[in-house]
C-alpha positions in Angstrom: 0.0 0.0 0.0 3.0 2.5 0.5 5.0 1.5 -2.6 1.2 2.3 -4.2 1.0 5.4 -2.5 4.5 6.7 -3.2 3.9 5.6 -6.6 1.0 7.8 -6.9 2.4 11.5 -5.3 5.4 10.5 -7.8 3.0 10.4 -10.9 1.0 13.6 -9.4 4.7 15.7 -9.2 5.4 14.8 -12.7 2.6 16.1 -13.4 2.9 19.1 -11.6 6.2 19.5 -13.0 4.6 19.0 -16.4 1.8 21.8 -16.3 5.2 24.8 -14.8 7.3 23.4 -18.0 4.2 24.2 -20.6 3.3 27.2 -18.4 7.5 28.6 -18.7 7.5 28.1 -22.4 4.2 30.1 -22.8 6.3 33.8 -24.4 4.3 36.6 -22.8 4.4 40.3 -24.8 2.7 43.2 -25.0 2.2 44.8 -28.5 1.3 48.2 -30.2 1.3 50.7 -33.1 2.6 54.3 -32.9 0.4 56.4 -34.9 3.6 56.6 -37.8 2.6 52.7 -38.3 5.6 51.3 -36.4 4.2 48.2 -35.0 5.9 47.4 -31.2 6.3 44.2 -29.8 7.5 44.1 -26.0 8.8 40.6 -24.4 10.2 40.9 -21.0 12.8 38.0 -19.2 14.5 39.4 -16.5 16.8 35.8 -16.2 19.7 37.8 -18.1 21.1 41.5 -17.7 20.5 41.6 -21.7 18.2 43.0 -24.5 17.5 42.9 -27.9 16.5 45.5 -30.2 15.3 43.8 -33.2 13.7 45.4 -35.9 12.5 43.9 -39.4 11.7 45.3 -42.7 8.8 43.5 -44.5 11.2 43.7 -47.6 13.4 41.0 -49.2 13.9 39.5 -52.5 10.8 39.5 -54.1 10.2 42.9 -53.9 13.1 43.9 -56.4 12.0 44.6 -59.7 13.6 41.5 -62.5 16.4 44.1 -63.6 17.6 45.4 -60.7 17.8 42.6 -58.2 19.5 42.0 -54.7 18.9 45.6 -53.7 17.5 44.0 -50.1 20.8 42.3 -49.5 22.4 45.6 -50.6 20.2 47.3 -48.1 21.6 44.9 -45.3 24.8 46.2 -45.7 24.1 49.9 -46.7 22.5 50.5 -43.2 25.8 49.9 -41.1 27.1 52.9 -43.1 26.1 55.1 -40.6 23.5 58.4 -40.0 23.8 62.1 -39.6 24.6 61.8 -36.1 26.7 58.2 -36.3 30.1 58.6 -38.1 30.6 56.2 -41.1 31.6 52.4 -40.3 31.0 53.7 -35.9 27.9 52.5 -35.9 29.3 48.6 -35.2 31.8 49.8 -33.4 29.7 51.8 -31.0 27.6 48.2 -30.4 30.7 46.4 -29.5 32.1 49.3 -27.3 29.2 48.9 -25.0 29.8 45.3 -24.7 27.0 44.1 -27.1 26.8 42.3 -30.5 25.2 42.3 -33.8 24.0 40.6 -37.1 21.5 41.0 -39.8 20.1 39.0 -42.7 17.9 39.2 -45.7 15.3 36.3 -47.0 12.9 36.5 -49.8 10.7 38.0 -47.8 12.3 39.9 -44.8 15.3 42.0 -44.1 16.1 41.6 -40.1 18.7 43.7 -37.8 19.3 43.0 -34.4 21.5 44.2 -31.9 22.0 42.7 -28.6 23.7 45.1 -25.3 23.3 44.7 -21.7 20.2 45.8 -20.4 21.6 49.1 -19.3 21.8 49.6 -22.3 18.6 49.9 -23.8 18.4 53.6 -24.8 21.7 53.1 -26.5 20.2 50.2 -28.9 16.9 52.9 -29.8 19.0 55.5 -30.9 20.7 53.4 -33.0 18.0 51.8 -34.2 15.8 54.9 -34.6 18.8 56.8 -36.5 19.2 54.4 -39.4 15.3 54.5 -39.7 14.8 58.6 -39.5 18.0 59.7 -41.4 20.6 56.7 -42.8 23.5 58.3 -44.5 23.5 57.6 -48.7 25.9 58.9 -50.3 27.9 57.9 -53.0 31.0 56.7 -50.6 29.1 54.0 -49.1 27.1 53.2 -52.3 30.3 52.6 -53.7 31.7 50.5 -50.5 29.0 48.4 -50.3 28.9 47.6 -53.7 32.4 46.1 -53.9 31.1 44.3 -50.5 27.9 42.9 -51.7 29.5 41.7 -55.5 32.4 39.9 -53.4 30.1 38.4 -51.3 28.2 37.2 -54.2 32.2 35.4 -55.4 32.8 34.4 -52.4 29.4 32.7 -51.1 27.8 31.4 -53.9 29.6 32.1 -57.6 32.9 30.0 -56.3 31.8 28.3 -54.1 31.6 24.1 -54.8 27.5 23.7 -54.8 27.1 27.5 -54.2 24.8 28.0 -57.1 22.4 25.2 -56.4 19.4 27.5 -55.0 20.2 29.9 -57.7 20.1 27.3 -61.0 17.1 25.8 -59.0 15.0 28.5 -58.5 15.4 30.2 -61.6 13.8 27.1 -63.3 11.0 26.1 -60.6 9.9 30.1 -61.1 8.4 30.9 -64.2 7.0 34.4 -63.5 7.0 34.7 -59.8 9.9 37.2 -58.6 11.3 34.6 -56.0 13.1 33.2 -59.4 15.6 35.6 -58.4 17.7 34.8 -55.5 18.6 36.3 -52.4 22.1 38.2 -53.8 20.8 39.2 -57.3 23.3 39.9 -59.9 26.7 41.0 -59.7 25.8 43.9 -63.1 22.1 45.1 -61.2 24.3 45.9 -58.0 27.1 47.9 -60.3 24.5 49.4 -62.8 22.4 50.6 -59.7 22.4 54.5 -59.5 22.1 56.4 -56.4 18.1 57.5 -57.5 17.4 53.9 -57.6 19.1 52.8 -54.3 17.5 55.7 -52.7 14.2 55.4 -54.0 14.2 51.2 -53.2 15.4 53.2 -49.5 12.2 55.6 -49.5 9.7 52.8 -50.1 10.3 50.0 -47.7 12.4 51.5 -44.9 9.7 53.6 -43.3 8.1 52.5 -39.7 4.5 51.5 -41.7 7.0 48.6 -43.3 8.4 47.4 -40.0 8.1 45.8 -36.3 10.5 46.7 -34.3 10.6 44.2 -31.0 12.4 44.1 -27.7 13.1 41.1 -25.6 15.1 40.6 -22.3 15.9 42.6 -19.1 13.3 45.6 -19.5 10.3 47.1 -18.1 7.5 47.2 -20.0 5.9 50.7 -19.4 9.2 52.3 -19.3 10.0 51.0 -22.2 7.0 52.0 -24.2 8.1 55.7 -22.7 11.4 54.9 -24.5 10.2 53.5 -28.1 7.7 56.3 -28.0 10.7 58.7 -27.3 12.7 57.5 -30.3 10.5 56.8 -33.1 7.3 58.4 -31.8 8.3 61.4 -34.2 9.5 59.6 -37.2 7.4 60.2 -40.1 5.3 57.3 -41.9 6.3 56.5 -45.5 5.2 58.5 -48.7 5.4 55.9 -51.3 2.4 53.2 -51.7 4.6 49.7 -50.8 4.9 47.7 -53.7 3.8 44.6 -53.1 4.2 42.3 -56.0 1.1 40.4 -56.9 2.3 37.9 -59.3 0.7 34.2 -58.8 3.1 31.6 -60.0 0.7 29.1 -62.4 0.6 25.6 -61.3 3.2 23.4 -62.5 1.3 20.6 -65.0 4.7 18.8 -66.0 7.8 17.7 -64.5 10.7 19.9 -66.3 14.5 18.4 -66.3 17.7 19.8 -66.9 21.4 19.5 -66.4 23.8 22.3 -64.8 28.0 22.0 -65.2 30.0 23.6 -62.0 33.3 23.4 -60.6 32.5 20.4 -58.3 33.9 17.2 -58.1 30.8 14.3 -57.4 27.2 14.7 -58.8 24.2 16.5 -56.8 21.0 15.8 -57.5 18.2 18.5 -56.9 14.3 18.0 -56.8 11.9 20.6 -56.4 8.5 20.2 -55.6 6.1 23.4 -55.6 4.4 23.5 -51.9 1.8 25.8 -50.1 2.8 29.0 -48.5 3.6 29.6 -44.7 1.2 28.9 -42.5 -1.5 27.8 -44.6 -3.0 24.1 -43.1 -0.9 21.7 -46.0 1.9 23.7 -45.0 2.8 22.3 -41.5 2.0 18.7 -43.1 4.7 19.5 -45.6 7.0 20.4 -43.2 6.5 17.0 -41.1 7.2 15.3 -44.4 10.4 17.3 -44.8 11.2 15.8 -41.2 10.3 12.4 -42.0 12.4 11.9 -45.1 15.7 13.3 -43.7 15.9 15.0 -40.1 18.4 12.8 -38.6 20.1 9.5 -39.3 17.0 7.3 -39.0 14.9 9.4 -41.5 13.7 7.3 -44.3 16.2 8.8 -47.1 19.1 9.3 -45.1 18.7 6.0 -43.7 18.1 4.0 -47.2 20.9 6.0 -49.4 23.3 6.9 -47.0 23.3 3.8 -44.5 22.1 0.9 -46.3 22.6 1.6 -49.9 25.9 3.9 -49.3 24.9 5.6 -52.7 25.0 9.1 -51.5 27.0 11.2 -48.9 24.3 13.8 -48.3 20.1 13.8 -48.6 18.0 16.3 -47.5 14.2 16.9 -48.0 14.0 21.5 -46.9 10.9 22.8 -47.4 11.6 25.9 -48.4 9.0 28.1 -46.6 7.9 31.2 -47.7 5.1 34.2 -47.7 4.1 33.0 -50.9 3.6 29.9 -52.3 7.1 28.1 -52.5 9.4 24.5 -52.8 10.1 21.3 -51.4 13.8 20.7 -52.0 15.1 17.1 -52.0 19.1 17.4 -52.5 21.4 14.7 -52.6 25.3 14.5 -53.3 26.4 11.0 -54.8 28.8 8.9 -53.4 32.1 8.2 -55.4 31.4 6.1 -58.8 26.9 6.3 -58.2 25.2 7.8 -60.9 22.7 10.0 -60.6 19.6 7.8 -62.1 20.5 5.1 -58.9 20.2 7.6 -56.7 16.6 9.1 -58.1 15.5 6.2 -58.3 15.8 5.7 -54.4 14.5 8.9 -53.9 11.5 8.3 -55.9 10.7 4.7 -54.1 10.5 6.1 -51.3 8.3 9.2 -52.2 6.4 6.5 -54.0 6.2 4.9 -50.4 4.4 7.7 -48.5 2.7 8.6 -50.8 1.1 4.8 -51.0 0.9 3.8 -47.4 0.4 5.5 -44.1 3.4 6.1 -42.2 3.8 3.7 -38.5 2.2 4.9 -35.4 5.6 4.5 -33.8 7.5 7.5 -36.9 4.2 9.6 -36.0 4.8 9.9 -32.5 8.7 10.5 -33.0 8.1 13.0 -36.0 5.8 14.7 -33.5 8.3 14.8 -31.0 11.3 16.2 -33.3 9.1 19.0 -34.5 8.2 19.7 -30.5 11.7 19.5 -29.7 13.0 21.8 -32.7 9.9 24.5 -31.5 10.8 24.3 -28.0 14.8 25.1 -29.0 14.0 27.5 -31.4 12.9 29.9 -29.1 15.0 30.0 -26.4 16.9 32.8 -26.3 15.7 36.1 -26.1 17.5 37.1 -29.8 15.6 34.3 -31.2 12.2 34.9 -29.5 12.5 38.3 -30.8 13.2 37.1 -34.5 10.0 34.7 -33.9 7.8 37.5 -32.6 8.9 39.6 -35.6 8.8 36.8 -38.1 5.1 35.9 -37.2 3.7 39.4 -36.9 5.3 39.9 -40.4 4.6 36.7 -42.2 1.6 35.7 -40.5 -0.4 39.1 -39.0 -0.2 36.9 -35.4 2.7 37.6 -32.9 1.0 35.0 -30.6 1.4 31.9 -33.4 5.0 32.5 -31.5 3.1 30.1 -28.5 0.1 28.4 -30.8 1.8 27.5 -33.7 3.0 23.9 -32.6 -0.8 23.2 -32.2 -1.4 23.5 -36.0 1.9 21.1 -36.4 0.0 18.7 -33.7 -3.5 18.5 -35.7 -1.6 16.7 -38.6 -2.6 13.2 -39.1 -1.0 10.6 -40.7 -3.4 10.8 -43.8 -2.8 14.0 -43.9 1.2 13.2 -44.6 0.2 10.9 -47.0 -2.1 13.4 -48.6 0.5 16.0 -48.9 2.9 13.5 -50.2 0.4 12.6 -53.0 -0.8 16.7 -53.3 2.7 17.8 -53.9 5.4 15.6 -54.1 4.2 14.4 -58.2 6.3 13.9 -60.8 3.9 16.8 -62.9 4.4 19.1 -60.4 8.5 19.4 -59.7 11.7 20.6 -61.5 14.7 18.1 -61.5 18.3 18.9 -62.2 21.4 16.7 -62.7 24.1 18.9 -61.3 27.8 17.7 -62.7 31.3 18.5 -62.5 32.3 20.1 -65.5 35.0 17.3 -66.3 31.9 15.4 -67.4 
């Protein structure tokens, strides 16, 4: 009767214990708009003297007009240049003199700063912030910098780089008319051609507090720090331009379209790209458990068939590519040494042929449920990253609070509703495949 009893206040603390973990990961904020359209997103976590001031742009890649692409990423970089009141290049070093750090990055749909500084701090991180929005120095020295930057990075990151122009050769095949056939770092001759009047004009349009959340995460208080925001960008003015938003609805894909690409590599790649759903529409999130089940970790289906037991292929990867519109299912895979490229697809497509035929086991469910729990729960747990989240889901989605709720949508997938997304999107008729060689061959 004791071991029954013990037994029983054991199960009851778990329990307990249970309910205070899904109660800690629950993100608490407070939002708001300032009447120049700045939307304000407050999270407060007093565990760390730190903050972040994070602020994104709903601008990226497919915004750019075809002949003058990779101004975003330009943009990245042309914001560090400085402002009337922050000397040119001092603007980093300022962050790092106060003991704090930095970053930014550009998707096809966002362009995201962030600095972190200790919570003391904070005021320091508005200026900034508020100082690149209100009056960003562009002038023809730092066009001209950043130019020779940007084009480098384009060398260095994706033109020479083995495998580097992958996305790029993909893309502009999968896209027939939607802009995200462009990638992320444009061309090398848009970036040089640009003039000043259309940097500055791409400048007037999109970086203007009615384009952007600015959030704040760590060691604040919340009503002083409205008082603060307020302070800083209360007077900034809205933008003048209408926000172009491009329109354009890529036509459904009626017939598988192949083709071969030659780069400076030395074993074979082979690329699949299957058109999927936008972010956060209900097919989506059974996409993305797909993508999971095919080849997140060493017992996934693909990685487990080509790499372990068939040892035809060093790498395979199934990345749904997520975006605000409509975008791909990426299934890569780099061939062994000696395996051609028709062995390998040929695995590939068995085993699409296999989910797409036959509900997956109880047992994978459970574990694919558990990997996308896990990677939710990680993804959010340090302040910089809760503040990306809360920006990327006000942004993206209209709904700061998906940052706790989402994982519910991921939960309501079935297993038939795997399979149905396997036999919805992952068709022969409705992907792009390329055989990506060395150039020797």
């Amino acid at each position: 009767m004791k071991y029954k009893l013990n037994l029983f206040i054991a199960l009851l603390l778990l329990l307990l214990v249970g309910a205070a973990s899904a109660s800690e990961r629950r993100i608490e904020f407070t939002e708001f708009t300032l009447d120049n359209g700045l939307h304000v997103i407050l999270h407060e976590d007093n565990t760390t003297p730190n903050i972040v001031v994070n602020i994104m742009y709903h601008v990226g890649a497919k915004n750019e007009y075809r002949d003058r692409t990779g101004f975003a990423h330009f943009f990245e970089h042309l914001m560090f240049e400085g402002s009337e009141n922050i000397g040119r290049g001092e603007f980093s070093e300022i962050v790092e003199m106060s003991g704090g750090s930095l970053n930014a990055y550009t998707s096809f749909d966002v362009t995201n700063y962030f600095v972190m500084l200790p919570s003391n701090q904070l005021e320091l991180g508005l200026w900034l912030e508020s100082e690149r929005l209100l009056h960003p120095v562009i002038d023809s020295i730092g066009i001209a910098t950043q130019k020779d930057v940007v084009t480098e990075e384009m060398k260095q990151t994706r033109d020479n780089q083995p495998y580097g122009r992958i996305l790029t050769e993909t893309i502009k095949r999968a896209f027939t008319v939607h802009p995200y056939q462009s990638d992320i770092l444009g061309k090398d001759e848009h970036i040089r051609n640009a003039t000043p009047d259309d940097i500055r004009s791409f400048h007037d349009m999109y970086y203007v507090p009615d384009n952007a959340v600015l959030v704040i995460t760590g060691d604040i208080d919340i009503d002083e720090t409205k008082e603060l925001v307020s302070l800083y960008f209360g007077d900034i003015p809205s933008g003048s331009l209408p926000i172009r938003r491009p329109d354009v609805v890529e036509p459904p894909r009626t017939q598988e379209f192949r083709d071969t690409v030659f780069d400076k590599i030395q074993l074979p790649a082979l690329i699949q790209a299957y058109h999927i759903p936008a972010q956060g529409t209900e097919d989506y999130y059974a996409v993305q458990m797909l993508g999971t089940l095919l080849s997140q970790g060493q017992s996934s289906r693909l990685y487990r068939r080509l790499v372990v037991e068939e040892q035809s292929a060093l790498v395979v990867q199934a990345m749904p590519l997520g975006l605000e519109d409509p975008g791909l299912n990426l299934v890569l895979s780099i061939a062994n040494m000696g395996v051609d490229l028709p062995t390998i697809e040929a695995s590939i497509n068995a085993e699409l042929d296999r989910v797409r035929n036959e509900l997956i086991t109880e047992e994978e469910f459970q574990k694919l449920r558990n990997q996308i729990e896990s990677r939710m729960v990680n993804n959010n747990t340090t302040i910089a990253s809760r503040a990306m989240s809360l920006a990327n889901y006000h942004t993206i989605y209209g709904d700061a609070s998906l940052i706790n709720t989402e994982i519910e949508r991921y939960m309501a997938v079935t297993r038939e509703d795997i399979k149905a997304a396997a036999q919805n999107y992952m068709r022969e008729d409705n992907r792009v495949v390329l055989f990506y060689l060395p150039e020797a061959q």
